[in-house]
C-alpha positions in Angstrom: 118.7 107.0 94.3 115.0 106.7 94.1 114.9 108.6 97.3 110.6 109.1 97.1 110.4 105.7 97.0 112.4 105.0 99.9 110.4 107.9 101.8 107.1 106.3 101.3 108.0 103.5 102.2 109.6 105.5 105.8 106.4 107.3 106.0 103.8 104.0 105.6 106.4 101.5 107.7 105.9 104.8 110.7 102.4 104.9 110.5 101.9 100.9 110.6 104.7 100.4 113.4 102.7 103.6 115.2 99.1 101.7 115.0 100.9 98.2 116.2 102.5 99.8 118.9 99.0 101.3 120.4 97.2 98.6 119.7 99.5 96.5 121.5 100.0 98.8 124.7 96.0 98.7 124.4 95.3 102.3 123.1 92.0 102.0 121.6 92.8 104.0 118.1 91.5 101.7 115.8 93.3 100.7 112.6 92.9 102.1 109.0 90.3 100.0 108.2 88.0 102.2 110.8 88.9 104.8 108.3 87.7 103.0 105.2 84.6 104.3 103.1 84.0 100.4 101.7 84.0 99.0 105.4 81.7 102.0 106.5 79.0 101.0 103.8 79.7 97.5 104.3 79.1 97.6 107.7 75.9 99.6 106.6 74.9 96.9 104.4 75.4 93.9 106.8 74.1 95.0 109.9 71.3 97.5 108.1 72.1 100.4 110.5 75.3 102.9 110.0 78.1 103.1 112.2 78.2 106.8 112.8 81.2 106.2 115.1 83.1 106.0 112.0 81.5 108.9 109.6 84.2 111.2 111.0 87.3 109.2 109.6 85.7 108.4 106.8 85.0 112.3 105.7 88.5 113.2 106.7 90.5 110.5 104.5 87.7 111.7 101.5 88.4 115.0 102.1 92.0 114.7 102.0 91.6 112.8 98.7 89.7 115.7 97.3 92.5 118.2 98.3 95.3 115.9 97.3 94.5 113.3 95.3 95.0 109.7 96.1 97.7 110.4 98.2 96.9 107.5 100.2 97.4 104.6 97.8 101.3 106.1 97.5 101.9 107.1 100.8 99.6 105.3 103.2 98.4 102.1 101.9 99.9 99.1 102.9 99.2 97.3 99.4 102.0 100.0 97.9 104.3 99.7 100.5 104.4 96.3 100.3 105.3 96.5 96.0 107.3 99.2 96.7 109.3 97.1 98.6 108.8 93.4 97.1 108.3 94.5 93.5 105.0 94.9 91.7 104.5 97.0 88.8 106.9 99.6 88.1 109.9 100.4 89.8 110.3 96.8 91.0 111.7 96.0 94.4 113.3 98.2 97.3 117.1 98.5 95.2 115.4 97.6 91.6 116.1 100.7 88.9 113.2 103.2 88.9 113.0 104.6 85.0 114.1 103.5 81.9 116.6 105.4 79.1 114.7 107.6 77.3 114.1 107.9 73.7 116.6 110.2 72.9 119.0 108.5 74.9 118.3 105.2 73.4 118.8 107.1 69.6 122.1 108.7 70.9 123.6 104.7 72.3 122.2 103.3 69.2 124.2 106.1 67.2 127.2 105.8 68.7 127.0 101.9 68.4 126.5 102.5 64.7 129.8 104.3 64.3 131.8 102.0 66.3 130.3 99.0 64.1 130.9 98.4 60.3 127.5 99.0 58.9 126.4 95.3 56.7 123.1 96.2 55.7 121.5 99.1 54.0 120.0 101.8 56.1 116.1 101.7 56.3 113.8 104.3 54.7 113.2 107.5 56.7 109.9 108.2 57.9 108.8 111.3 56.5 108.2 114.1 58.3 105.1 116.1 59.0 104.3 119.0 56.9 104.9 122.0 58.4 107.3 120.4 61.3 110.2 122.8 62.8 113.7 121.8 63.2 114.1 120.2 66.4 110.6 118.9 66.5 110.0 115.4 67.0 110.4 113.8 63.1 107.0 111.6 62.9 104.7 111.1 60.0 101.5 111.8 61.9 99.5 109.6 60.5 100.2 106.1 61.8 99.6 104.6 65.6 102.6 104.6 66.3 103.6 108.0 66.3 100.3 109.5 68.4 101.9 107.1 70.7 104.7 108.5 71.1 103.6 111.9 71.0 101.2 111.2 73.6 101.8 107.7 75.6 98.5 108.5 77.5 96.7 107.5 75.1 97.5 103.8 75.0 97.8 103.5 79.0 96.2 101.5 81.4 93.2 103.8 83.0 91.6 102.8 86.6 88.7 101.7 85.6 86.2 103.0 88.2 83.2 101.3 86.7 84.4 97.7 87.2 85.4 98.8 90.8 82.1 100.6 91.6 80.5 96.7 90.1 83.1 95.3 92.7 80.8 97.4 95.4 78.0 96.7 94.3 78.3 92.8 94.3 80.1 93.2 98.0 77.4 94.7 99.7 74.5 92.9 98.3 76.4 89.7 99.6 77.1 91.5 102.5 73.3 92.1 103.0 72.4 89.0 102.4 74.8 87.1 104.9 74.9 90.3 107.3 78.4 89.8 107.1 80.8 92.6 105.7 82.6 90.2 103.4 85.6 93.1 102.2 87.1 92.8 105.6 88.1 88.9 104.9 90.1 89.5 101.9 90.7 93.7 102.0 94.6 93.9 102.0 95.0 96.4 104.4 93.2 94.3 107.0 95.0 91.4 105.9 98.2 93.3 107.1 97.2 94.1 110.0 96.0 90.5 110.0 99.3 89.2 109.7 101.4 91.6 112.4 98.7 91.0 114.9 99.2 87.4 113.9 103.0 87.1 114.1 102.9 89.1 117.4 100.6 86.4 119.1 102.7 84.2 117.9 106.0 85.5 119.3 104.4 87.5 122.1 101.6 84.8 123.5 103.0 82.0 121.7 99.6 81.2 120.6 99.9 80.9 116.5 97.0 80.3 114.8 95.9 79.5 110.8 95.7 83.1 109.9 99.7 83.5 110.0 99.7 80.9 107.1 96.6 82.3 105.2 96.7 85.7 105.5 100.2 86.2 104.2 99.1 84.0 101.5 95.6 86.1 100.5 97.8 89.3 100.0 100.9 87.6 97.7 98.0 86.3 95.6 95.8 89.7 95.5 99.2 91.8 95.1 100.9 89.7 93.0 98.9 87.3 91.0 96.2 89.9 90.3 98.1 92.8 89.3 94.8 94.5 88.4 93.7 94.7 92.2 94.0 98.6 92.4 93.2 99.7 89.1 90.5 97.1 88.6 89.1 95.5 91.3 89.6 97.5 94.9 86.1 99.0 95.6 88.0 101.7 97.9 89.5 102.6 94.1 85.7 103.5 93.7 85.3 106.3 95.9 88.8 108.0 95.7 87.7 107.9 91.7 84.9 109.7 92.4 86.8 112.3 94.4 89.1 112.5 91.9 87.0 113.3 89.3 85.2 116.2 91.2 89.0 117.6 92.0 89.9 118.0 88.5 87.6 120.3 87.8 89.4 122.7 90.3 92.4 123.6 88.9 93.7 125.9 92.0 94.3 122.2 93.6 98.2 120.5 94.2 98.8 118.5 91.1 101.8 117.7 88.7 102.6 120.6 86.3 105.3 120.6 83.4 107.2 123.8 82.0 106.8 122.7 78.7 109.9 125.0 77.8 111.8 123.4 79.0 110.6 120.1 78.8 112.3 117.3 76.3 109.6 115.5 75.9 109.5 116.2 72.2 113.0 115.1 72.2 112.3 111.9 72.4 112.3 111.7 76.8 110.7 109.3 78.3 111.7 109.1 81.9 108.0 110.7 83.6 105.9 107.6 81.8 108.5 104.9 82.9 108.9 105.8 86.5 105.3 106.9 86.9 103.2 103.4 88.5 100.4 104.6 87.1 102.5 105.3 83.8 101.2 108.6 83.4 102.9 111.0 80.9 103.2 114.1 82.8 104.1 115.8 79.4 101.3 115.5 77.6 99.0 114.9 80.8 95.1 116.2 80.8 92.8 116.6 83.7 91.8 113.0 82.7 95.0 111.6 83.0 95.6 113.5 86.7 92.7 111.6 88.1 94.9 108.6 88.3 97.8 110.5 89.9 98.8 109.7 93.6 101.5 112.8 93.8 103.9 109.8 94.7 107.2 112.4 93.6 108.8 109.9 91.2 108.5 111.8 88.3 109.5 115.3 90.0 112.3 113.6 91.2 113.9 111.7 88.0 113.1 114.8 85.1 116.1 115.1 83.9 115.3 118.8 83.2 113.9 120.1 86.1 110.6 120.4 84.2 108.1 119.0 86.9 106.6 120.4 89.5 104.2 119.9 92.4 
């Protein structure tokens, strides 16, 4: 049913209609971008003074992030509510599947298609197993790249790679100094949302539309779409939320996904935490590392097929 998915998607579509609806009766709360860390320094570095009006948001949503994780890239940002619902890297669309058949469930159709089929051609050599293996254990040789693979699909994942986002800050605010301009605002996708819904209500509302309805729209289907490397890669808000991450990891007391490994299949040949996971994380064989990149976003507590996850 991929019911997390569908509640993040509730939650972000309440707090977007919530800041519309102010704004437009003229309540003067601001918008998530006056809670953004890269628009506080870019501000910094454009107009050379700091806007302490802003400090205060700006600790809170970094403080959550160090209690929580990066809860607000699942559950808040516009950029995943938007591929949550459009498609994007895993699970694609608002109805698409979320997960895949797991190993062992692959092995078992395969067997059963086997039997049911006259076999034509002689069956391949069997890889042999580790020395010292148990019965039941997963039947690898050890040795080879593929099978630390599949013992540990963490290894092989895409990371968030914090260093080319911090360059990403770096090059923004020196441009941002040097035109006293802060440059993120004109292409950051949660202000181009924003953007866009003030745009389409002027438009309806005023019936005064303007060029941004056109380019705005287009700015976020090429930064979500075309670069599919904007969060883990490029966002410079990535940057900061890496940084808390990495100091929250050494606390283990904090909320973060945990796996019963006795009860857990994953040695079985299961599959189904790394292929509904965005971030495909393995929660089986998950380290501290690995949990930086985590936004608690439920999918693989929901779809365990043994109950094995927990938050």
């Amino acid at each position: 049913m991929n019911k997390m998915r569908y509640l993040r998607i509730g939650i972000a579509s309440v707090v977007l209609i919530v800041i519309f609806a102010l704004t437009f009766a003229h309540v003067p709360i601001g918008t998530l971008c006056a809670l953004c860390p890269v628009g506080f320094a870019d501000i910094w570095a454009a107009s050379g003074s700091a806007p302490l009006n802003l400090l205060p948001g700006v600790l809170i949503v970094l403080g959550v992030v160090f209690v929580l994780g990066r809860v607000f890239c699942s559950w808040i940002c516009p950029t995943s509510w938007l591929r949550n619902i459009f498609g994007g890297k895993k699970p694609h669309g608002l109805t698409g599947q979320t997960g895949e058949m797991s190993n062992a469930q692959k092995a078992a159709q395969a067997a059963e298609e086997n039997e049911a089929a006259p076999q034509t051609e002689a069956a391949p050599e069997s890889i042999p197993v580790k020395e010292g293996a148990q019965e039941g254990e997963a039947k690898t040789c050890g040795s080879c790249t593929a099978c630390s693979t599949i013992s540990n699909p963490n290894s092989v994942r895409e990371r968030n790679n914090i260093l080319a986002q911090g360059i990403v800050l770096a090059v923004l605010l020196i441009i941002s100094f040097i035109v006293h301009f802060p440059v993120f605002c004109l292409f950051c996708p949660i202000g181009l949302v924003f953007g866009t819904m003030f745009a389409i209500s002027r438009t309806f509302v005023t019936w005064q539309p303007g060029w941004e309805l056109i380019v705005f729209p287009v700015m976020l289907v090429l930064e979500l779409f075309v670069l599919r490397k904007w969060c883990s890669a490029i966002c410079p808000l990535g940057f900061f939320f890496g940084l808390m991450a990495k100091a929250r990891s050494r606390i283990k007391a904090l909320p973060r996904v945990r796996v019963d490994q006795g009860s857990c299949i994953h040695k079985e040949g299961c599959e189904v935490c790394t292929t509904v996971c965005p971030e495909d994380i393995c929660a089986a064989t998950s380290d501290a590392h690995d949990q930086e990149d985590c936004t608690l976003c439920g999918d693989c507590w929901e779809h365990c097929p043994t109950r094995s996850i927990k938050l």
